[in-house]
C-alpha positions as CSV (number, residue, x, y, z in Angstrom):
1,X,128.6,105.0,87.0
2,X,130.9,101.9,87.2
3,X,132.2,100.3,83.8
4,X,132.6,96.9,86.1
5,X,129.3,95.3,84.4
6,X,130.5,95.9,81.5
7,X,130.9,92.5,78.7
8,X,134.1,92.9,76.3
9,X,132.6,90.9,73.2
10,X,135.8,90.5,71.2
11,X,137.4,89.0,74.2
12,X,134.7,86.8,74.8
13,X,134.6,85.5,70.6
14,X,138.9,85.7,70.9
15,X,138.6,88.1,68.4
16,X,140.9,91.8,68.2
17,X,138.1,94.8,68.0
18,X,139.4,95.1,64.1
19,X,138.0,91.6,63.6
20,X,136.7,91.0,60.1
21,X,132.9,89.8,59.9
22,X,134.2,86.7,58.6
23,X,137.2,86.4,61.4
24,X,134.2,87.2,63.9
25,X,131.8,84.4,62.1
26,X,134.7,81.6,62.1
27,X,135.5,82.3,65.8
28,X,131.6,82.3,66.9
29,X,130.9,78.8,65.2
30,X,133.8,77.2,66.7
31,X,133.3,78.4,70.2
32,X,129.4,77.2,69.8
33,X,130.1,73.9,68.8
34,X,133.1,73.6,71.9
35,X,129.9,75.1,74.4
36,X,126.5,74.2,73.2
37,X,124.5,72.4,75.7
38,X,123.7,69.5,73.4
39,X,128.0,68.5,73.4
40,X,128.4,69.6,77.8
41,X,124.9,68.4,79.4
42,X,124.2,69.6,82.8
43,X,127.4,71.9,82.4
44,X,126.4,74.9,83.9
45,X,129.6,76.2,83.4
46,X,129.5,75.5,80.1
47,X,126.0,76.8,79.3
48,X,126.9,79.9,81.1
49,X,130.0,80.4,77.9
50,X,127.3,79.6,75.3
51,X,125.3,82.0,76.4
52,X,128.2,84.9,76.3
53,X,128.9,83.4,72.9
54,X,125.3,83.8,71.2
55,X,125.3,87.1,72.7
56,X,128.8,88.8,71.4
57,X,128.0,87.3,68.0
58,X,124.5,88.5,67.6
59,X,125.9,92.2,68.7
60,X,128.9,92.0,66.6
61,X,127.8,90.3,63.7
62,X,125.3,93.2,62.7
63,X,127.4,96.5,61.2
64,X,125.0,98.9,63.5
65,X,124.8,97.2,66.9
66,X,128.3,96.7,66.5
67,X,129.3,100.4,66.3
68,X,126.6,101.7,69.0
69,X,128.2,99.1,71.3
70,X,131.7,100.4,70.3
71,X,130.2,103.9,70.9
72,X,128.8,102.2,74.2
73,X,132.1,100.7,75.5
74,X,134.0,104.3,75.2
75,X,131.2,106.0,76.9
76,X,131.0,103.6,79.7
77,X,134.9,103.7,80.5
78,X,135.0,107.5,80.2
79,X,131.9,107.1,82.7
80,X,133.5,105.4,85.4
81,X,136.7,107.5,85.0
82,X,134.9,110.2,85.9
83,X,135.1,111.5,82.1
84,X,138.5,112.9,82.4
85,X,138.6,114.1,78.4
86,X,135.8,116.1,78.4
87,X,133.2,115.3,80.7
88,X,129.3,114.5,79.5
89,X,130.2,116.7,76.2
90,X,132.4,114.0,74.9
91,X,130.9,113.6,71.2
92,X,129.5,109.9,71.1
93,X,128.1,109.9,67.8
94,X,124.8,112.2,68.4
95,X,123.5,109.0,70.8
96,X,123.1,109.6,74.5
97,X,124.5,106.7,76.3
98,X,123.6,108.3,79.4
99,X,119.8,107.0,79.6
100,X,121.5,103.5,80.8
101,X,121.4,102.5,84.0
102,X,123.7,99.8,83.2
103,X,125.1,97.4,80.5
104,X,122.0,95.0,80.8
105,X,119.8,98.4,79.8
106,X,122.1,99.0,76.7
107,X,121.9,95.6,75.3
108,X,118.3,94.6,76.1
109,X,117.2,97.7,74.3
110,X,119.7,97.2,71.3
111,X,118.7,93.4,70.8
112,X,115.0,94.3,71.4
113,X,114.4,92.0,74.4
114,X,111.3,92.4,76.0
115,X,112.8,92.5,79.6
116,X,114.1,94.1,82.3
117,X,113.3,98.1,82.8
118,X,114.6,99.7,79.2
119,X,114.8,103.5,78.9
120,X,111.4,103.7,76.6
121,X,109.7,102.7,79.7
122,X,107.4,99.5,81.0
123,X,108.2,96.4,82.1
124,X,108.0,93.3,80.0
125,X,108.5,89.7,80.6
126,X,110.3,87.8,77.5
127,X,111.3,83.9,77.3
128,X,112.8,82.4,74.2
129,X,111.9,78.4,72.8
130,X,113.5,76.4,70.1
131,X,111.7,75.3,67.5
132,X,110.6,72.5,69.0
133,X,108.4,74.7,71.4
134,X,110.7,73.3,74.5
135,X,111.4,76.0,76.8
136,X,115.7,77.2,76.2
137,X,116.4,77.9,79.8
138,X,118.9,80.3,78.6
139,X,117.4,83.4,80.1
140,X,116.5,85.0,76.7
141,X,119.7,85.0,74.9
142,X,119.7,83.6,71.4
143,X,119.9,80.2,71.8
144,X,119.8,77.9,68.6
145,X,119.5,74.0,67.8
146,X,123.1,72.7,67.4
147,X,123.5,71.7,63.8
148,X,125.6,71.5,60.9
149,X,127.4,74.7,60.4
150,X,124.7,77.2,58.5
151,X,122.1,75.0,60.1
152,X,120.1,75.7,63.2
153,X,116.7,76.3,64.7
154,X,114.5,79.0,64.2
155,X,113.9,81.2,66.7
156,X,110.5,81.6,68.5
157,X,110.0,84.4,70.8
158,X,107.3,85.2,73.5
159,X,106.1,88.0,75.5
160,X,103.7,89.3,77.7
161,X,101.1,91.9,76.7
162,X,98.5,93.5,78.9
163,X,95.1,94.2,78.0
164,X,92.0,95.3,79.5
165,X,88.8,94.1,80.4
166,X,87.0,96.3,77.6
167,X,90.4,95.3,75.3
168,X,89.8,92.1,75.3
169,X,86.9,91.8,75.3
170,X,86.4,93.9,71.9
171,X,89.3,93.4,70.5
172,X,91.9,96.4,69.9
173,X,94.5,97.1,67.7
174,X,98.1,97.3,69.6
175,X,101.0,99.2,68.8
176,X,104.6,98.7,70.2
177,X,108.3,98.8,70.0
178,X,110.5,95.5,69.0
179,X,114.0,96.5,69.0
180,X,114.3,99.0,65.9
181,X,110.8,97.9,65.0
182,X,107.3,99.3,65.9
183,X,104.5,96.4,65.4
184,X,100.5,96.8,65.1
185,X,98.8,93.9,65.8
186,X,95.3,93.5,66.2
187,X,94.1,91.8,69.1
188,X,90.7,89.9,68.4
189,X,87.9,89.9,70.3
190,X,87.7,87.4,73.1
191,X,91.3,87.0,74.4
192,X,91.7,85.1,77.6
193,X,94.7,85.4,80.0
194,X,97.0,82.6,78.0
195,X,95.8,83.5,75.2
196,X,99.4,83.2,72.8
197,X,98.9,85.3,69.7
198,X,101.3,84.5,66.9
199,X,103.1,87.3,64.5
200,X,105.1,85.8,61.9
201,X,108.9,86.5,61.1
202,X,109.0,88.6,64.5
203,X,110.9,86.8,66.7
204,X,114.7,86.3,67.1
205,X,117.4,86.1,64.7
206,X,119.1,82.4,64.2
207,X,122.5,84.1,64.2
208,X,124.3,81.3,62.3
209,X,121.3,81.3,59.5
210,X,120.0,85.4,60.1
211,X,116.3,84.0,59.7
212,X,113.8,84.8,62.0
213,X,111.7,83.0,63.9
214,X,108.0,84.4,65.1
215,X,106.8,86.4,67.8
216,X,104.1,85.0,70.2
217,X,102.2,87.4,72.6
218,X,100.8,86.1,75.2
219,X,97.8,87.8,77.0
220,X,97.8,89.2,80.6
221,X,94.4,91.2,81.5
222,X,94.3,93.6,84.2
223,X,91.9,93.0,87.2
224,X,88.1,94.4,86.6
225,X,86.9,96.5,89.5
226,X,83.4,93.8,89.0
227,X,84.0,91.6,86.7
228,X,85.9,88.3,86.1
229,X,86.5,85.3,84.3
230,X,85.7,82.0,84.8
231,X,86.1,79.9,81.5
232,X,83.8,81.1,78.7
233,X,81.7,82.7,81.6
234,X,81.3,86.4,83.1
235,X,81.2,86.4,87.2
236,X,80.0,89.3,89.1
237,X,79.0,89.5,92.7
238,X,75.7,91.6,93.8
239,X,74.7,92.9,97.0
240,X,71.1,92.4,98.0
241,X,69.4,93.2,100.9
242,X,67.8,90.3,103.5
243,X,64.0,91.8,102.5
244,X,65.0,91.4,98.8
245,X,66.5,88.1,99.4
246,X,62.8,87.0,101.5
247,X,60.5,88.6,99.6
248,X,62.2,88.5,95.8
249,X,62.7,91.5,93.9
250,X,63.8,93.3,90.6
251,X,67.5,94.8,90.8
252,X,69.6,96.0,87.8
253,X,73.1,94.1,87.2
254,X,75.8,95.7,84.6
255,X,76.6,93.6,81.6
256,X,79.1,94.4,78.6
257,X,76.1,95.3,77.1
258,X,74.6,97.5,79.7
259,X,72.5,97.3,82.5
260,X,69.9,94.8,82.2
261,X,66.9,94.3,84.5
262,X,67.2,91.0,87.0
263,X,64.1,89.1,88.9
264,X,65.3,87.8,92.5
265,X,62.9,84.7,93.5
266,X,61.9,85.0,96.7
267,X,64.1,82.8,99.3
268,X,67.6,83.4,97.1
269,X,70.0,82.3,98.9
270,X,73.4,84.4,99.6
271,X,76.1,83.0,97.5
272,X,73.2,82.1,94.8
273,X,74.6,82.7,91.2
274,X,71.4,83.5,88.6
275,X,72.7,82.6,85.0
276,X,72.1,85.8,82.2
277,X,72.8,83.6,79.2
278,X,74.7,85.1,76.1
279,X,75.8,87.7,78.5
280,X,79.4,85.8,79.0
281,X,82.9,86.2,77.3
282,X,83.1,86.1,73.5
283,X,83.5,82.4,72.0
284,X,86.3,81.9,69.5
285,X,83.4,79.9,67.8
286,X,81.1,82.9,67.5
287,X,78.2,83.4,70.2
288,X,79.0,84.6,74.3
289,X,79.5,82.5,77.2
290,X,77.0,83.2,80.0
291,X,77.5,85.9,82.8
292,X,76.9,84.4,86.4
293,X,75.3,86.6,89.0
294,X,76.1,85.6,92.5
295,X,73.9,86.6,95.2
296,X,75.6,88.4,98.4
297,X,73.2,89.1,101.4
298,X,74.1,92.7,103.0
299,X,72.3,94.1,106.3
300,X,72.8,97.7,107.1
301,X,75.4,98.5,108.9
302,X,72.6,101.3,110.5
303,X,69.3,101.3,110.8
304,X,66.9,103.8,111.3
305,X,64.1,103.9,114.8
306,X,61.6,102.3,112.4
307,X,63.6,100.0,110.6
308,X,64.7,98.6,113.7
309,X,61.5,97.9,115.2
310,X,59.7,96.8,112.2
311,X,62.7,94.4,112.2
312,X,62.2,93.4,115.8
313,X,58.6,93.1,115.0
314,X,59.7,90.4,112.2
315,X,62.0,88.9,114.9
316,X,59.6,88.4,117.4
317,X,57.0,86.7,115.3
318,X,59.5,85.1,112.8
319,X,59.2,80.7,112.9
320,X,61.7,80.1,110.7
321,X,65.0,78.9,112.0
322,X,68.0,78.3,109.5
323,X,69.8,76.3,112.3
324,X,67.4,74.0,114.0
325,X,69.4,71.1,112.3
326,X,72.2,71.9,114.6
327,X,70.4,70.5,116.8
328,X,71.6,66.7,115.9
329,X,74.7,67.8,115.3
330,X,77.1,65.5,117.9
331,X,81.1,65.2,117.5
C-alpha cells in the first residue's frame, strides 16, 4: 500500500500539526478568500486550491476527524514502509485503518460523502449545491458562498437512493448511514425516478458558520421484470395469440392489485394498448394513474399436425389481405 495519495492537511492550511483550532481557523479563512472561485473566475488552478482548502479545514477543524486522520497518516506511512516498527500490530488507537483501499476511502467515509466505493459497502452517487440550488462543480467538497467572514451559504446535499417497484410504489421506510449518523426516512407512496425527497438539517456542514444545510434524496428505481412507468401511468406488454387477436378473447393481466380479468375485442391490433383505469401509479393528489396494456401478437414457434392444417385450411380460404394497399405504393 503506497502512502503517495496521501493529502498532508496542515501543509495544505500552512499550519504546523500542533496548530491551535484558532491558528487553524485564521489560516483557513485567509486562504478561502485568496482561492474562492468568486475572487479567480475560470481559474482552474485556483478552484483546484479551494477545494484542498475546504477539505483540510472541515477534517481539522473537528477534534475527532482530526485525530482519526492523525491516526490515519501514521498508519498509512508505516504502510508503505512496509511497517518497519511492528508490522499490522502497530496499536492505532483500537481503529483498523487497513479496510482502506486508499486515502479517497478514508476521507469519504470520515466526511460521510455518499461516493465512491466506502468500506460499509454500495455505491452511491453524491453532488453538493449552494444555496442557491446552482450546481458547485466542486466534485463534492464543501463548497460555500464567499461572504463576510462568519458568513456563508448553507450547504445542500443530494444523493441517490434506489428503490423498488413494490418500494415505491407503497412507500417504505429507509434506513442508512450518513457519516457517523444513521437516518430513517420514510419514503411515501408514489415516488417517481427524480423524485428529490428533502430531510432537514442533513446535509453538509458550512465550515466557516458549522450549520447545516439539508439533505435531498433523490429516487432511482430498479427495472421491473413487467412493468414500467410512463408518467402517472403503468405499461405492460401482453402476448396474445393471432386466434385471440381475430376472434377476441378473455386473458388475465397482473396489476399492483392482482390479476384482473381483461376482454380482447375481436380484430386487436398487435401493439394495441387497452387502458385499466385507476390501475396506474399513485398520484401525489390522491387517486392512481391508469395502467396501459399493450397488445403483442405471438405465433408458435411449433405447431402441432392439426394446428397446422387447420391453419392452412384458414390460409386457403382466408380473403383478407393486410397488404393489398401496397399495391399503390410507387417511389
Amino acid at each position: 500500500m503506497a502512502a503517495t495519495d496521501f493529502k498532508d492537511y496542515y501543509a495544505i492550511l500552512g499550519v504546523s500539526k500542533t496548530a491551535s483550532p484558532e491558528e487553524i481557523k485564521q489560516a483557513f479563512r485567509k486562504l478561502a478568500r485568496k482561492f474562492h472561485p468568486d475572487v479567480n473566475p475560470n481559474n482552474k488552478q485556483a478552484e483546484a486550491r479551494f477545494k484542498e482548502v475546504n477539505e483540510a479545514y472541515e477534517v481539522l477543524s473537528d477534534p475527532d476527524k482530526r485525530k482519526k486522520y492523525d491516526q490515519f497518516g501514521q498508519y498509512w506511512k508505516q504502510a508503505g514502509e512496509g511497517f518497519p516498527s511492528g508490522g499490522a500490530g502497530v496499536d492505532m488507537g483500537g481503529f483498523d485503518f487497513s479496510q482502506y483501499g486508499n486515502f479517497d476511502e478514508f476521507i469519504n467515509e470520515l466526511l460521510g460523502r455518499f461516493g465512491g466505493s466506502t468500506p460499509r459497502g454500495g455505491r452511491q452517487s453524491y453532488s453538493y449545491r449552494t444555496s442557491t440550488g446552482a450546481p458547485s462543480g466542486f466534485g463534492g467538497f464543501s463548497d460555500f458562498g464567499f461572504q463576510d467572514a462568519g458568513g456563508g451559504a448553507i450547504q445542500d446535499s443530494e444523493v441517490a437512493i434506489a428503490l423498488s417497484f413494490s418500494e415505491a410504489f407503497h412507500g417504505v421506510q429507509k434506513r442508512f448511514s450518513l457519516g457517523n449518523e444513521t437516518l430513517d426516512v420514510r419514503i411515501p407512496a408514489g415516488a417517481k425516478p427524480g423524485t428529490r425527497l428533502r430531510v432537514r438539517g442533513k446535509g453538509q456542514v458550512n465550515p466557516m458558520t458549522q450549520q447545516r444545510g439539508d439533505l435531498y434524496l433523490k429516487v432511482e428505481l430498479q427495472p421491473h421484470s413487467f412493468f414500467q412507468i410512463e408518467g402517472d401511468n403503468l405499461v405492460c406488454e401482453v402476448a396474445i395469440t393471432p386466434d385471440e387477436a381475430a376472434l377476441g378473447a378473455s386473458i388475465d393481466v397482473p396489476t399492483p392489485d392482482g390479476t384482473v380479468d381483461v376482454k380482447l375485442p375481436a380484430g386487436v391490433r398487435s401493439g394495441q394498448s387497452l387502458r385499466l383505469r385507476g390501475k396506474g401509479w399513485p398520484l401525489a393528489k390522491g387517486g392512481r394513474g391508469d395502467q396501459l396494456v399493450k397488445v403483442a401478437i405471438v405465433p408458435p414457434k411449433e405447431l402441432s399436425q392439426q394446428e397446422r392444417e387447420y391453419y392452412e385450411k384458414i390460409r386457403a380460404i382466408r380473403t383478407y389481405n393486410p397488404r393489398s394497399h401496397l399495391q399503390q405504393v410507387k417511389l
